[in-house]
N, C-alpha and C positions, 0 to 999 in steps of 0.2 A: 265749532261746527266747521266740515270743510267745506268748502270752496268749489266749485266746478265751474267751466266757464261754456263746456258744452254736454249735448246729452250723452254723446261716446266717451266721455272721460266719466261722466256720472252711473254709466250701469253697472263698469264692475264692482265699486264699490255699493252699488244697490244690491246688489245681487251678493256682497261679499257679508251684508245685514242681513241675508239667507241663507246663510252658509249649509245648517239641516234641514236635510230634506222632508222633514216633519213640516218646520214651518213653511217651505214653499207649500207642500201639501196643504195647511190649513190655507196658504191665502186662497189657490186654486180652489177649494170648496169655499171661502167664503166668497170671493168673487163671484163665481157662481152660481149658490144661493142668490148671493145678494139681486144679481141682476134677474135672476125668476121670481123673485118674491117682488121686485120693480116693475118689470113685465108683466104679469098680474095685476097691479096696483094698475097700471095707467088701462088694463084690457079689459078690468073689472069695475074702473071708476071707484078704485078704493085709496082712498089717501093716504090711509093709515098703513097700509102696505108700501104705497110708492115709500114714505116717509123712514118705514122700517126696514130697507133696502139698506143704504149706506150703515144703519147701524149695525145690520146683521155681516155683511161684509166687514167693515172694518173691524167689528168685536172680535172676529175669529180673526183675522189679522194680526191686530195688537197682543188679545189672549196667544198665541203663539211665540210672540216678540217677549213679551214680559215672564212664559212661562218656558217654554223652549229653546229658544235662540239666547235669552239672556240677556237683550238689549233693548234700546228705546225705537220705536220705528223709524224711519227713514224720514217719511211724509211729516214726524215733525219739523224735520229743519228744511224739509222739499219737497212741497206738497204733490206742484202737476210732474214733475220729474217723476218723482216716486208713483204713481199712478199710470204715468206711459210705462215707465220699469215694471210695474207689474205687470201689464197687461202684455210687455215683451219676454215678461218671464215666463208666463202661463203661454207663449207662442211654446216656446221651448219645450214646454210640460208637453202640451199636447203634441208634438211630434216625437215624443218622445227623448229629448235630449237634453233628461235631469241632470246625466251623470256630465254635459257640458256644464252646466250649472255649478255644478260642484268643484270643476276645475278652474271656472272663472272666480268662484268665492275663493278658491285656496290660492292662487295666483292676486287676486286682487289684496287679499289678508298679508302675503309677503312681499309687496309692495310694500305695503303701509308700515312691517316690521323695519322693511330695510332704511326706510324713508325716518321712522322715529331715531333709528339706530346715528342714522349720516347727519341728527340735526345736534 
């Protein structure tokens, strides 16, 4: 697993574990989801919603990673990293500036080629 020693060395490679834009897609809906079905739970005094929050967000997350992206989530080797990363990712969504996303996954992706190459 790598290494980071701050959160600007850590996002493009977060972000480079998103490389298609399907899976950023899924996380933004399940983020999303996730936090309305939360928000419900605590506004309705439902537990079982607050509780099905994180599930429902991270399912479509994972499901994305393991069916789309082809890879293991991020958040297993970094957990609150990965968590601020997405929710800096989903800033991007929302203003519009997936296709920045995309340039940072394929720039961070040949990084990591040249980096295996020079070791």
């Amino acid at each position: 697993m790598r290494e980071f020693s701050t959160f600007d060395d850590f996002f493009p490679y977060y972000v480079s574990q998103h490389s298609k834009p399907a899976t950023r897609w899924f996380h933004f809906a399940g983020t999303h989801l996730g936090a309305a079905v939360g928000i419900t739970g605590i506004v309705r005094r439902k537990p079982a919603l607050l509780a099905a929050a994180p599930v429902i967000s991270y399912g479509l997350a994972w499901f994305s990673h393991f069916t789309i992206e082809g890879n293991k989530p991020a958040t297993f080797g970094h957990p609150v990293w990965s968590f601020i990363g997405d929710l800096k990712m989903l800033g991007y969504m929302w203003r519009g500036r997936d296709a920045e996303l995309t340039r940072i996954a394929d720039s961070a992706k040949q990084l990591t080629v040249r980096e295996g190459a020079a070791a």
